[in-house]
N, CA, C and O of each residue as an XYZ file, in Angstrom:
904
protein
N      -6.023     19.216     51.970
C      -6.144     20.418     51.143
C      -4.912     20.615     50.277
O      -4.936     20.947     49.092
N      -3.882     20.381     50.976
C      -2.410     20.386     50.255
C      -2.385     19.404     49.007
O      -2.173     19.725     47.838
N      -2.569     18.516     49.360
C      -2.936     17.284     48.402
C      -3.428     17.619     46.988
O      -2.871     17.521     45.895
N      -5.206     18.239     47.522
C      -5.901     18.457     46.372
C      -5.139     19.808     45.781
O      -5.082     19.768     44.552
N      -4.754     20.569     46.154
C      -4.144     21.764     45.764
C      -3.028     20.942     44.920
O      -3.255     20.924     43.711
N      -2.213     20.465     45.218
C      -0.923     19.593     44.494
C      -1.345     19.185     42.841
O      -0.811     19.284     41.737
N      -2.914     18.561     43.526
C      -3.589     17.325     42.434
C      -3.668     17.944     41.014
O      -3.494     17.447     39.901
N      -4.083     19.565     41.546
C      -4.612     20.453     40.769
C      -3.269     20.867     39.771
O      -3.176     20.484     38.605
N      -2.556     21.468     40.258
C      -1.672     21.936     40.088
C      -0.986     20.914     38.851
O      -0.845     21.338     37.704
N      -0.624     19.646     39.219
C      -0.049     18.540     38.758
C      -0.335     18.405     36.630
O       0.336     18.456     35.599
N      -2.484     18.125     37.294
C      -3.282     18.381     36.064
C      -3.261     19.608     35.139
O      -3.432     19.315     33.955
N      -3.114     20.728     35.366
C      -3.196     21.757     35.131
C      -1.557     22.253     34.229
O      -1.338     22.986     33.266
N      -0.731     21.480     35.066
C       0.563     21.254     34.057
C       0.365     20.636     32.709
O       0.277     21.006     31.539
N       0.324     19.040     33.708
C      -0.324     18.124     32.441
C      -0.882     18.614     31.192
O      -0.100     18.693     30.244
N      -1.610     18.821     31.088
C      -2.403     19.920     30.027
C      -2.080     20.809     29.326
O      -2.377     20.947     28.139
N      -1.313     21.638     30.116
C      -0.911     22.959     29.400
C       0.406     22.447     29.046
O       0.569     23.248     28.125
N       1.437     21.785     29.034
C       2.422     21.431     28.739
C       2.050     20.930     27.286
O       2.575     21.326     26.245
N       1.036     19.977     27.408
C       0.485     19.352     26.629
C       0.088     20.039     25.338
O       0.601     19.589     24.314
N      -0.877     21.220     25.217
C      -1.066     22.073     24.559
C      -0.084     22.872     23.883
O      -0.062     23.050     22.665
N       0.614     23.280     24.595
C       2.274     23.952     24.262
C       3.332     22.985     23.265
O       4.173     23.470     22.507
N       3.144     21.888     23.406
C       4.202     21.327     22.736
C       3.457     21.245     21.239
O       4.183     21.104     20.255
N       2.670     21.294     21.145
C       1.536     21.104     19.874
C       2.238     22.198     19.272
O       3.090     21.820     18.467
N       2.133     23.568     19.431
C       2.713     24.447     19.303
C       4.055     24.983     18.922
O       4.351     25.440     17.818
N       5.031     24.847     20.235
C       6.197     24.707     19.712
C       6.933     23.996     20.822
O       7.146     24.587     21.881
N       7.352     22.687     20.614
C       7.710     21.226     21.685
C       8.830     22.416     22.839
O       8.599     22.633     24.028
N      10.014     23.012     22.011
C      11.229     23.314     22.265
C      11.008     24.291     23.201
O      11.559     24.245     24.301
N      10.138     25.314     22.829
C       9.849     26.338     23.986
C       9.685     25.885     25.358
O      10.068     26.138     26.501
N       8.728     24.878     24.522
C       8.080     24.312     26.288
C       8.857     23.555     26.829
O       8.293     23.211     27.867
N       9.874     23.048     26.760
C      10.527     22.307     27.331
C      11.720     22.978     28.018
O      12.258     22.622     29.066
N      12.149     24.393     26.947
C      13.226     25.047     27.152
C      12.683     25.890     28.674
O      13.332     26.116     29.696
N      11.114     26.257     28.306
C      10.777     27.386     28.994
C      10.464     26.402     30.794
O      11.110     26.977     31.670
N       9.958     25.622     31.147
C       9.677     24.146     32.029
C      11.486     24.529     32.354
O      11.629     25.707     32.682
N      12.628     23.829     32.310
C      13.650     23.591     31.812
C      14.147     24.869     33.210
O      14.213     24.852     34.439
N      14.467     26.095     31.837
C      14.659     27.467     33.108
C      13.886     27.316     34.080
O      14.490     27.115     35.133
N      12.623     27.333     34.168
C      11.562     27.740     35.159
C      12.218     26.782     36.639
O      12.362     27.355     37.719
N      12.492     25.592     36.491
C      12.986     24.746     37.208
C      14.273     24.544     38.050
O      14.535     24.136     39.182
N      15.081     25.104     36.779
C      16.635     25.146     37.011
C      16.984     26.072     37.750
O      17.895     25.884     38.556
N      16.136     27.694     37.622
C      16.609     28.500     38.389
C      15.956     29.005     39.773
O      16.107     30.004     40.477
N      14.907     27.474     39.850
C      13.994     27.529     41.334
C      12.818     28.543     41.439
O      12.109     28.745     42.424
N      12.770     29.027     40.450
C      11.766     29.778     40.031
C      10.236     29.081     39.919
O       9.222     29.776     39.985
N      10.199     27.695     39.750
C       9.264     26.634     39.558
C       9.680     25.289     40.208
O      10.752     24.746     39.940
N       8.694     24.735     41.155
C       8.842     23.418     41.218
C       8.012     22.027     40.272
O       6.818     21.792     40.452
N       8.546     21.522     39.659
C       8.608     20.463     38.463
C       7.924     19.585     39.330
O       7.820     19.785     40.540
N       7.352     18.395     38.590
C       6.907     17.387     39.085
C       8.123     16.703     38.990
O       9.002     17.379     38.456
N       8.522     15.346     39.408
C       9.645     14.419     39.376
C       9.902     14.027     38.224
O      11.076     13.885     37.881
N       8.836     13.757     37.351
C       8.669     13.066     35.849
C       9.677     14.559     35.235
O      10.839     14.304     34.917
N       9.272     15.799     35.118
C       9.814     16.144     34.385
C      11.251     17.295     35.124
O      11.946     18.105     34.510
N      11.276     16.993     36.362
C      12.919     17.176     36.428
C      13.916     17.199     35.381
O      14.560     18.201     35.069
N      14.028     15.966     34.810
C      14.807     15.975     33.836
C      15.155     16.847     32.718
O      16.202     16.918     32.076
N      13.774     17.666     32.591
C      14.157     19.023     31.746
C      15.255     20.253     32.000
O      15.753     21.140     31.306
N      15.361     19.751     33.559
C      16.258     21.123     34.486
C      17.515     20.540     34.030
O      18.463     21.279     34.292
N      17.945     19.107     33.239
C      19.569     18.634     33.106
C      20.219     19.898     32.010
O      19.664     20.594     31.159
N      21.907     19.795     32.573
C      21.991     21.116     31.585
C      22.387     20.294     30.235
O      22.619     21.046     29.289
N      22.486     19.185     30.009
C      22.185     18.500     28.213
C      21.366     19.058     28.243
O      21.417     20.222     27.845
N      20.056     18.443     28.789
C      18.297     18.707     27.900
C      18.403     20.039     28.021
O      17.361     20.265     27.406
N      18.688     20.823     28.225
C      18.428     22.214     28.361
C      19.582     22.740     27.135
O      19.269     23.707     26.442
N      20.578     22.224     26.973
C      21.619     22.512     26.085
C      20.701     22.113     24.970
O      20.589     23.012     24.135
N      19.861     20.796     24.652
C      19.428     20.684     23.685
C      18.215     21.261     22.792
O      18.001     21.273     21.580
N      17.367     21.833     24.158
C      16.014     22.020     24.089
C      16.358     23.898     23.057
O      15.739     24.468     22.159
N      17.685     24.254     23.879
C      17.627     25.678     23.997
C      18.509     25.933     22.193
O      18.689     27.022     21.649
N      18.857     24.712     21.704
C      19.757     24.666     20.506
C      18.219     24.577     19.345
O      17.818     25.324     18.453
N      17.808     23.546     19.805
C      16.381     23.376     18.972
C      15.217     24.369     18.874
O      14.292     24.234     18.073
N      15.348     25.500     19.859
C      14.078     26.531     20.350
C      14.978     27.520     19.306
O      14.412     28.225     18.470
N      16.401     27.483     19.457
C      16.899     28.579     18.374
C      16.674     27.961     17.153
O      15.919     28.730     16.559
N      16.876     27.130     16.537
C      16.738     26.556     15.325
C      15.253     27.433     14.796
O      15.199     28.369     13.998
N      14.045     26.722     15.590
C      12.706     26.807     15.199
C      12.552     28.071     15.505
O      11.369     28.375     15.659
N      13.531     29.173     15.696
C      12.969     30.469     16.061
C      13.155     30.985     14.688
O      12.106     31.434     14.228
N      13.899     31.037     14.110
C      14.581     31.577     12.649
C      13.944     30.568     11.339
O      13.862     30.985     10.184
N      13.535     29.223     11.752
C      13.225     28.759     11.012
C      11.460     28.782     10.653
O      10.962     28.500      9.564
N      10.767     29.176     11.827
C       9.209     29.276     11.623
C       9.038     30.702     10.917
O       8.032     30.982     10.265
N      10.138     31.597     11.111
C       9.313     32.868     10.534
C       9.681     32.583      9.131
O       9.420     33.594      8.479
N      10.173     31.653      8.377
C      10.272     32.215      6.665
C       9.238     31.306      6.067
O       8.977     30.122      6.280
N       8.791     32.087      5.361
C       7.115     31.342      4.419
C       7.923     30.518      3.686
O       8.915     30.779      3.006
N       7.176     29.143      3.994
C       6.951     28.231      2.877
C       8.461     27.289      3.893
O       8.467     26.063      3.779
N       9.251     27.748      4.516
C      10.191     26.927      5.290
C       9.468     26.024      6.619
O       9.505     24.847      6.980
N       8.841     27.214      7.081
C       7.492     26.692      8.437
C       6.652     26.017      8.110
O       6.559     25.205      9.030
N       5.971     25.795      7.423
C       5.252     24.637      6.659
C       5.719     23.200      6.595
O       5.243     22.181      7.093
N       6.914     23.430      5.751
C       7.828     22.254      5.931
C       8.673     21.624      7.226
O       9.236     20.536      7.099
N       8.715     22.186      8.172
C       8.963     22.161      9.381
C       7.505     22.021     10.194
O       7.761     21.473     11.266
N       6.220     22.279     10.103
C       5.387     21.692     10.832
C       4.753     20.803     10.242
O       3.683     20.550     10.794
N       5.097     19.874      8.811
C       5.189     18.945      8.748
C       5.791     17.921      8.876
O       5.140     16.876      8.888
N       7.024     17.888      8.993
C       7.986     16.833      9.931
C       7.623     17.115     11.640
O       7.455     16.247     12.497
N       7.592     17.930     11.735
C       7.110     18.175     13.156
C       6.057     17.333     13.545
O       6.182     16.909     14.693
N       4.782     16.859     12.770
C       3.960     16.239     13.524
C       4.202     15.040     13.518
O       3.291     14.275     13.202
N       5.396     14.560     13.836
C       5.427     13.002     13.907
C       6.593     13.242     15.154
O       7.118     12.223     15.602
N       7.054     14.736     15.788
C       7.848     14.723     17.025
C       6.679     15.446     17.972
O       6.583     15.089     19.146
N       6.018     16.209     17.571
C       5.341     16.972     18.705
C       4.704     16.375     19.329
O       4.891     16.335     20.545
N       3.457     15.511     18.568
C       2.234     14.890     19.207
C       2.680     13.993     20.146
O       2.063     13.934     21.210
N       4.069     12.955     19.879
C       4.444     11.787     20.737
C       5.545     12.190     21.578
O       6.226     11.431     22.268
N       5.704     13.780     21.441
C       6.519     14.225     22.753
C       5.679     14.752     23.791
O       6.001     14.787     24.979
N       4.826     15.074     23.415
C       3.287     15.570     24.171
C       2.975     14.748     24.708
O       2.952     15.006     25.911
N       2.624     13.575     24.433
C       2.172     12.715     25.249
C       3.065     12.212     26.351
O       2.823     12.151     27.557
N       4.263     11.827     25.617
C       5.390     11.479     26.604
C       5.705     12.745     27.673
O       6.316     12.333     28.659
N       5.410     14.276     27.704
C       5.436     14.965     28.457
C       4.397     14.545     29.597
O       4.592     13.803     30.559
N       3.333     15.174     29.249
C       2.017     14.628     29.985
C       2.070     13.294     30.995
O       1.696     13.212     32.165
N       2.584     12.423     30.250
C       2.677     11.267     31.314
C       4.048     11.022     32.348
O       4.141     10.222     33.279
N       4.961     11.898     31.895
C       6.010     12.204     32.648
C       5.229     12.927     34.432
O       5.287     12.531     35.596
N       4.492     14.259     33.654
C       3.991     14.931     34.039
C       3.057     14.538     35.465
O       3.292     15.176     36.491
N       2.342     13.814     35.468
C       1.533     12.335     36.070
C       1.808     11.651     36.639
O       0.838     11.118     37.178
N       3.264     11.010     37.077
C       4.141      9.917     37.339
C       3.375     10.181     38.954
O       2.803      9.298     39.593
N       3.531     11.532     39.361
C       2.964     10.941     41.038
C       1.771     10.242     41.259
O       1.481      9.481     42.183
N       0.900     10.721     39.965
C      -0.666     10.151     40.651
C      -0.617      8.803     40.057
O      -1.776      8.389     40.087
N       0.081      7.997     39.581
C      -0.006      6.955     39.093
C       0.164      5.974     37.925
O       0.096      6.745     36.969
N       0.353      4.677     37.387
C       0.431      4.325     36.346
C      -0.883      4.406     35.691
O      -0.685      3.878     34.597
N      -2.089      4.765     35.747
C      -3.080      4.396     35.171
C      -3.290      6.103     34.812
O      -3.865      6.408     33.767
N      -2.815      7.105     35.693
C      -3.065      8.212     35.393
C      -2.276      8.712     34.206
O      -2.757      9.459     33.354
N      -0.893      8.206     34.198
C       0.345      8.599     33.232
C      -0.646      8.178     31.813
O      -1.045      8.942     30.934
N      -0.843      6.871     31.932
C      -1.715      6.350     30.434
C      -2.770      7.140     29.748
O      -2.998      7.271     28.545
N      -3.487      7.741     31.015
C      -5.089      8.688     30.763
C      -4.285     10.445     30.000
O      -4.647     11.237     29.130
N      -3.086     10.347     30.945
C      -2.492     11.621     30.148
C      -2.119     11.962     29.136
O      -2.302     12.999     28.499
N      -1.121     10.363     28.794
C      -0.668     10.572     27.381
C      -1.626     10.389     26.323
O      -1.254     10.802     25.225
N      -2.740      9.883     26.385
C      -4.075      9.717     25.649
C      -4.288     11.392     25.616
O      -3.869     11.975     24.616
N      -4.727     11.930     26.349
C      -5.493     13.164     26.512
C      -4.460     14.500     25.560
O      -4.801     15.387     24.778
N      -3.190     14.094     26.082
C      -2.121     15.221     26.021
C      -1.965     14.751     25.006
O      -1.231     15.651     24.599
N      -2.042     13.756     23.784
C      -1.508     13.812     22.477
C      -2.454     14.015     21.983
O      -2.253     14.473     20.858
N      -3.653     13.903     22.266
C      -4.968     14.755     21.494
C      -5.098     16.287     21.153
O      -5.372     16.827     20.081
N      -4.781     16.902     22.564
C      -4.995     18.143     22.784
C      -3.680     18.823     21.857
O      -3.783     19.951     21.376
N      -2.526     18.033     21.693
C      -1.334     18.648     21.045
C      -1.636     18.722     19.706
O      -1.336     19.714     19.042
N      -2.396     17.437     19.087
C      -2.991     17.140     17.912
C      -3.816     18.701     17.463
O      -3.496     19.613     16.700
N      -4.657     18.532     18.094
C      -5.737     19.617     17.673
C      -4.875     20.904     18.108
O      -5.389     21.762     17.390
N      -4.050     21.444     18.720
C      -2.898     22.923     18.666
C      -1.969     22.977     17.271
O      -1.850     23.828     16.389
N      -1.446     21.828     17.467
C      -0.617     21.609     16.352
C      -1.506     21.734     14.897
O      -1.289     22.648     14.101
N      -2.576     20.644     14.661
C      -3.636     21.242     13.225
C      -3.653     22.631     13.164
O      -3.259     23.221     12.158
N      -4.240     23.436     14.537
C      -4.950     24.400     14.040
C      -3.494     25.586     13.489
O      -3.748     26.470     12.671
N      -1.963     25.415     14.097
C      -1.050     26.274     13.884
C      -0.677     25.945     12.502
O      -0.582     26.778     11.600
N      -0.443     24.510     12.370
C       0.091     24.119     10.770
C      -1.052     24.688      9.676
O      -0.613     25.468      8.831
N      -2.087     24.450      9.639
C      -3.310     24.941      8.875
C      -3.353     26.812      9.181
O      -3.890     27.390      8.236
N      -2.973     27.576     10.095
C      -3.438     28.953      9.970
C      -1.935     29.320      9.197
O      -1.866     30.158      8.298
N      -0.796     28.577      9.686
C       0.798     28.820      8.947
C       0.274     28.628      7.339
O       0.311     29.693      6.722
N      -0.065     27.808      6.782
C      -0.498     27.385      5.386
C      -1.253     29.126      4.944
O      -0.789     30.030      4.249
N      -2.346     29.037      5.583
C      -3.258     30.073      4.952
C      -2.700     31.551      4.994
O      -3.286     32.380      4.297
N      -1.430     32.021      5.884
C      -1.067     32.661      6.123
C       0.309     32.741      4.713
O       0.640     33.708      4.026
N       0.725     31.611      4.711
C       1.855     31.772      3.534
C       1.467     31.828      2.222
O       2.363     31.816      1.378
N      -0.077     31.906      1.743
C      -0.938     32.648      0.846
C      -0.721     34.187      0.872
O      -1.178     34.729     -0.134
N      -0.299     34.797      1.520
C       0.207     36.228      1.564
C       1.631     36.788      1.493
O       2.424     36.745      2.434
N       1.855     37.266      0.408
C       2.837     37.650     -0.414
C       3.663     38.028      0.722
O       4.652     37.356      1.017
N       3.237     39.303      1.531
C       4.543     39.481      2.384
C       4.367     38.956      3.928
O       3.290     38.783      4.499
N       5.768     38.730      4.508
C       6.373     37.896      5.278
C       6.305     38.715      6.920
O       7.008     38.444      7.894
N       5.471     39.530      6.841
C       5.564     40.374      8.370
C       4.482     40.089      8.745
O       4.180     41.011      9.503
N       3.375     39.137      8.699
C       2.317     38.481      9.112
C       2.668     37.360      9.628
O       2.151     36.898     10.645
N       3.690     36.754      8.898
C       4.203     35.569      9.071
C       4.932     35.354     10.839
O       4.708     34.542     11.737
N       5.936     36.633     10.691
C       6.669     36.703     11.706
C       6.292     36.997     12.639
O       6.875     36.821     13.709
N       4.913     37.673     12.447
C       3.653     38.321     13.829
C       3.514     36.740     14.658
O       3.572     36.545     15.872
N       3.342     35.869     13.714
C       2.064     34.662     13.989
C       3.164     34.119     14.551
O       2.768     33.696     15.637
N       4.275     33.892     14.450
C       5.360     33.246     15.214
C       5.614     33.836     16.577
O       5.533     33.018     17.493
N       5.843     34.811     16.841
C       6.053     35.782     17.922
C       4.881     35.308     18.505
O       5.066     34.264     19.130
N       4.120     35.583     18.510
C       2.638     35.757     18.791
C       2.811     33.929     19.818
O       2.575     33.726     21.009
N       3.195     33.130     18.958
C       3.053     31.362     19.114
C       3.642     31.326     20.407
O       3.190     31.004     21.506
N       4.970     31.806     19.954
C       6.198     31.690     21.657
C       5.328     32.333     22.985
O       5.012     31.683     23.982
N       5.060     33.604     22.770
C       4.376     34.353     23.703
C       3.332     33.529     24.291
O       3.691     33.061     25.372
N       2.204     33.211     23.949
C       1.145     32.426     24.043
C       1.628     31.241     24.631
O       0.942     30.720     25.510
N       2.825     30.665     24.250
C       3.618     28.981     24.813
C       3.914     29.496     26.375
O       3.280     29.221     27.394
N       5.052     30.306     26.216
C       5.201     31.219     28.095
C       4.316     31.386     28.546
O       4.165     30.963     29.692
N       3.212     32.122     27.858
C       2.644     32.389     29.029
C       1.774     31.262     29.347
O       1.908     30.926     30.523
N       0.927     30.564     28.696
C       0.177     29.071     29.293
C       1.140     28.273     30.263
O       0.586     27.715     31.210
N       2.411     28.159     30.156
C       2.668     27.231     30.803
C       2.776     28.227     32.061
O       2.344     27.617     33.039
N       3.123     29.326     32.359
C       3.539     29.866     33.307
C       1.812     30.290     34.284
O       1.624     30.450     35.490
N       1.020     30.337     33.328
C      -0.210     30.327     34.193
C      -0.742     28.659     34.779
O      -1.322     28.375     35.827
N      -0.328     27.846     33.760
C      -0.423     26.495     34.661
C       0.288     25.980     35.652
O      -0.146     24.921     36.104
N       1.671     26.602     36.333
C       2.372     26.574     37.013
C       1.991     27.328     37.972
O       2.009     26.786     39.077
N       1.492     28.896     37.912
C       1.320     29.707     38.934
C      -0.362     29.663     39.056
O      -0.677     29.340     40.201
N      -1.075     29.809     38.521
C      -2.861     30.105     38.153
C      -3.348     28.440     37.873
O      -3.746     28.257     36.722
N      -3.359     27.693     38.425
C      -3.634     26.179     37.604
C      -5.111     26.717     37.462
O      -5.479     26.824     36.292
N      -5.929     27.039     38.323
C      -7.645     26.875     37.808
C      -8.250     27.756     36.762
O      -9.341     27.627     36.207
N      -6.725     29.292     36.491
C      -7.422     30.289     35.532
C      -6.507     29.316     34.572
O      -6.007     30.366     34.170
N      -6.056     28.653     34.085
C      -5.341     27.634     33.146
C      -6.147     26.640     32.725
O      -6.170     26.140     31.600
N      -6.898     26.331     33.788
C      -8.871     25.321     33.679
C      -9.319     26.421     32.699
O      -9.135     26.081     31.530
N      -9.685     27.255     32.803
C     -10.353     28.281     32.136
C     -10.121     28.767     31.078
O     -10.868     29.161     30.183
N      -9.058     28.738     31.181
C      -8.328     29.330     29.242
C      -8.163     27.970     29.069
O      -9.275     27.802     28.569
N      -7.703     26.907     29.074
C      -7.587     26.202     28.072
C      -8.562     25.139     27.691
O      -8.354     24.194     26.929
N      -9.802     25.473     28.419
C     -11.271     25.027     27.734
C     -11.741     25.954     26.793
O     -12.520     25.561     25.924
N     -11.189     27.769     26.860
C     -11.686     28.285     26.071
C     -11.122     27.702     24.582
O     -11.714     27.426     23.539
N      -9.602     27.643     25.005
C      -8.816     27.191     23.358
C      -8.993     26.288     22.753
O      -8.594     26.225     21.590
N      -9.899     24.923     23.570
C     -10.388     23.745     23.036
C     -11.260     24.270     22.343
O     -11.148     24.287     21.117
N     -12.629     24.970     23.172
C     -13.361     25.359     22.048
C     -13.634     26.417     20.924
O     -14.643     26.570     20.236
N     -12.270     27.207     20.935
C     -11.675     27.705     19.444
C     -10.925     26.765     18.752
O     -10.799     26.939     17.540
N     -10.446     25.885     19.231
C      -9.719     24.814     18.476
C     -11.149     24.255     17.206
O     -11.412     24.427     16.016
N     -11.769     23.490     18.470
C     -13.178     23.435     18.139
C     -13.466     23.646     16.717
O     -13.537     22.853     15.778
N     -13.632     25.074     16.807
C     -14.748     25.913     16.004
C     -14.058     26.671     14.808
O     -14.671     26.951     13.778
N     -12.494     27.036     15.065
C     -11.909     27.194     13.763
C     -11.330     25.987     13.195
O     -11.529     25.805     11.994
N     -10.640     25.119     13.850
C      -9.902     24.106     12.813
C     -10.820     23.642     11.804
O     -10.211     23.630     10.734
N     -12.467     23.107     11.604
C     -12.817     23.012     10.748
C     -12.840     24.128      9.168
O     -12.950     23.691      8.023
N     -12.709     25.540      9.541
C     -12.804     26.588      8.923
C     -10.953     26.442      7.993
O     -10.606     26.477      6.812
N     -10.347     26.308      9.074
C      -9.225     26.689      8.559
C      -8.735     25.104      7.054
O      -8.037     25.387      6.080
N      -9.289     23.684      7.277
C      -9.074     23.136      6.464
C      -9.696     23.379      5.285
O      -9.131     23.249      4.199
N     -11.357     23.886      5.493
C     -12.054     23.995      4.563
C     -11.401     25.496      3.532
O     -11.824     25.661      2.388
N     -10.420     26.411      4.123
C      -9.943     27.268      3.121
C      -9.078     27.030      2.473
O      -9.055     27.475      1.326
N      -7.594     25.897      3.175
C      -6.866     25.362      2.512
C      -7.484     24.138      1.460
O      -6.668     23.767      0.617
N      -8.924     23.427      1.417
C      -8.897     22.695      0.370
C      -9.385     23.796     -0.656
O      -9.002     23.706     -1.823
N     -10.205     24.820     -0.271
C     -10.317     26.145     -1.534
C      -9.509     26.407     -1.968
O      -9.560     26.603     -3.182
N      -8.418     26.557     -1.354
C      -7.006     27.065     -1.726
C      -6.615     25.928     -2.704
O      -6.354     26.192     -3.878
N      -6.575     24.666     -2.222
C      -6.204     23.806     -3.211
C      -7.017     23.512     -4.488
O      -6.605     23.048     -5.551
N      -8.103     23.839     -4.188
C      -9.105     23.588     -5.439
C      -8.635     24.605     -6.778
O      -8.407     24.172     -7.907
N      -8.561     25.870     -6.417
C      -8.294     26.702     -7.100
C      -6.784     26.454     -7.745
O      -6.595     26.598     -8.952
N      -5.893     26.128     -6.972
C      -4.765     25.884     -7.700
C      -4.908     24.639     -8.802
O      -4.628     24.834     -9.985
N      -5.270     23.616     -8.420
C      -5.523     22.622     -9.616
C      -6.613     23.559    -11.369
O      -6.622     23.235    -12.557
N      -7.296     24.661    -10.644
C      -8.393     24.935    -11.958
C      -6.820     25.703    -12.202
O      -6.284     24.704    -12.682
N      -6.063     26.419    -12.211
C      -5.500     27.300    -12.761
C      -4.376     26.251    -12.962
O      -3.446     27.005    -13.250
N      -4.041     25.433    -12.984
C      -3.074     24.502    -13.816
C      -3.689     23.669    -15.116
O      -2.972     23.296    -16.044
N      -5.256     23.408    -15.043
C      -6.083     23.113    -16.405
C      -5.965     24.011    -16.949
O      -5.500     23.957    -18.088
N      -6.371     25.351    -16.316
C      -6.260     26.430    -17.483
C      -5.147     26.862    -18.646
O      -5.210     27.366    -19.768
N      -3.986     26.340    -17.668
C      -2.544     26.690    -18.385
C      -3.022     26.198    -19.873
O      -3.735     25.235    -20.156
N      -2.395     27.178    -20.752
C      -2.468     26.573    -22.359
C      -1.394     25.655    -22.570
O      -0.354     26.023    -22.025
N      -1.300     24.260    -23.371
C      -0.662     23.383    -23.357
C       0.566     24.148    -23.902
O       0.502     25.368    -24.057
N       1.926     23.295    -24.259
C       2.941     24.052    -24.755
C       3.478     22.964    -25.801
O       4.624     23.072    -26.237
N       2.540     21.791    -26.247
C       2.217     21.148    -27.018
C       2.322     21.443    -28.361
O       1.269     22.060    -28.521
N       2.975     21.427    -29.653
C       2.576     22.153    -30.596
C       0.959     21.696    -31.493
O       0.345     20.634    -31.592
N       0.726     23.042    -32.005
C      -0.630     22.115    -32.807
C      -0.194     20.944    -33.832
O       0.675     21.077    -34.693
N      -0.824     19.965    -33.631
C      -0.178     19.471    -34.689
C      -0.891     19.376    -36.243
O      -0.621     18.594    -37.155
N      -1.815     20.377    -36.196
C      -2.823     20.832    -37.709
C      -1.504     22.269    -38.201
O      -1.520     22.901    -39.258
N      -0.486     22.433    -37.037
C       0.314     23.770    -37.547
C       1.382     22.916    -38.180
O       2.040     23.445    -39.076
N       1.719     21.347    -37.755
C       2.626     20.998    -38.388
C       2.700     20.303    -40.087
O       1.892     19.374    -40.061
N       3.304     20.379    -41.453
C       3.517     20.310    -42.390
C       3.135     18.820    -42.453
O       3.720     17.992    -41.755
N       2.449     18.593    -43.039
C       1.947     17.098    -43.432
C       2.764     16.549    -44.459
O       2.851     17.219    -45.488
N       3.632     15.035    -44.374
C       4.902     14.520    -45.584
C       4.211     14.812    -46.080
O       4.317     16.036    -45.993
N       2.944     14.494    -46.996
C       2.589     14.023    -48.003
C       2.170     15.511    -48.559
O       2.545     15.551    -49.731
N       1.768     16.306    -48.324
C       1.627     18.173    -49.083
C       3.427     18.613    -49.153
O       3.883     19.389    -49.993
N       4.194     17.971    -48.160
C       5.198     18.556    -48.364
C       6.053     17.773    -49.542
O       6.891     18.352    -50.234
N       5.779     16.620    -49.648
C       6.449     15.664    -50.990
C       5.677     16.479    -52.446
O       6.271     16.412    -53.522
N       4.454     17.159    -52.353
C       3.628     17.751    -53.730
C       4.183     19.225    -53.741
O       4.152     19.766    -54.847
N       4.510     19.705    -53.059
C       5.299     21.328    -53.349
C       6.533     20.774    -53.506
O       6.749     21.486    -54.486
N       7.815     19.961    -53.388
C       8.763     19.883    -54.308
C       8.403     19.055    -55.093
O       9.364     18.367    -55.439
N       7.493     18.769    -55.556
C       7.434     18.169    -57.117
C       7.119     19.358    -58.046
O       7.542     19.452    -59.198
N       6.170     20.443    -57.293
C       5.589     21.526    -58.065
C       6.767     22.509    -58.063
O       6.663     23.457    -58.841
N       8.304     22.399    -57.012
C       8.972     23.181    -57.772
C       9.529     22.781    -58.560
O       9.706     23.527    -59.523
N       9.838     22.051    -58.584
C      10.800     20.919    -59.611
C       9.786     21.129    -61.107
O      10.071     20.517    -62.137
């Protein structure tokens, strides 16, 4: 019973760690990290290493960075696009950290699973950040950030303490992942569509060239003053 209780527990990390880093890598690692260090949480072995006080010096330097840096429009954007070439393959590498007890074949099934699931968190935040920096002012912006961290704590802390209500929410978020990420690209290519018609529209800054003086009328008016 201990076992399967463990098994659960183990998966239920896996996952939600997984999901979280999609999100924001630093939290989750920072937030894992404390949870561990101050015995407040027991870690799997794989990710012990988050409790070192480097990784924690580093995690907690990078969680400040991305705290100041996700709330300014049009900066967060650019930051969750370099981001998806650290999140997704730290996700995975979490996940299979995550796994190390149940096995080498399990670590592999994780990091498969856990860079998917980070994939599809990460789309749906970079794509609602986009549609969101379509709005002039910046206190929506800073909601949706707040909002991100909160949501990161608390998943991981229900997959740590609640693993089966953590089964439960994070099948629900797959299938909002699901069901908005298609919505949310299809407004950013509207969004983009519209910006290309309103750059045709621009009037050229070209001069006419029927406004410009032709040599040859202009060689016959100084002959006609002359």
């Amino acid at each position: 019973m201990e076992h399967t209780q463990g098994l659960v527990q183990i998966i239920a990390l896996t996952l939600g760690v997984s999901w979280a880093s999609g999100i924001n890598l630093y939290a989750a690692m920072l937030t894992l990290g404390l949870l561990g260090a101050t015995g407040h949480a027991q870690l799997p072995p794989g990710l012990e290493i988050l409790t070192h006080p480097l990784v924690l010096t580093a995690s907690g330097f990078m969680y400040a960075l991305e705290f100041f840096t996700d709330k300014i429009p049009g900066v967060d954007t650019a930051w969750d696009v370099m981001h998806s070439f650290i999140r997704i393959p730290a996700a995975a590498v979490l996940a299979a950290a995550a796994s190390m007890e149940i096995g080498p074949a399990a670590q592999v099934a994780a990091a498969i699973i856990g860079g998917g699931l980070a994939t599809g968190s990460h789309l749906t935040k970079a794509s609602s950040r986009m549609l969101i920096n379509t709005s002039p002012e910046p206190v929506t912006n800073s909601a949706a950030s707040l909002t991100e961290d909160a949501l990161v704590v608390a998943g991981l802390w229900t997959a740590l303490y609640h693993p089966w209500a953590s089964f439960i929410l994070l099948l629900i978020l797959a299938v909002a992942i699901i069901w908005l990420l298609p919505k949310l690209l299809r407004g950013l290519r509207a969004i983009w569509r519209r910006i290309r018609f309103w750059k045709k529209k621009e009037p050229s800054r070209t001069p006419d060239p029927i406004a410009l003086p032709h040599p040859q009328n202009e060689l016959e008016c100084r002959r006609k003053e002359k």
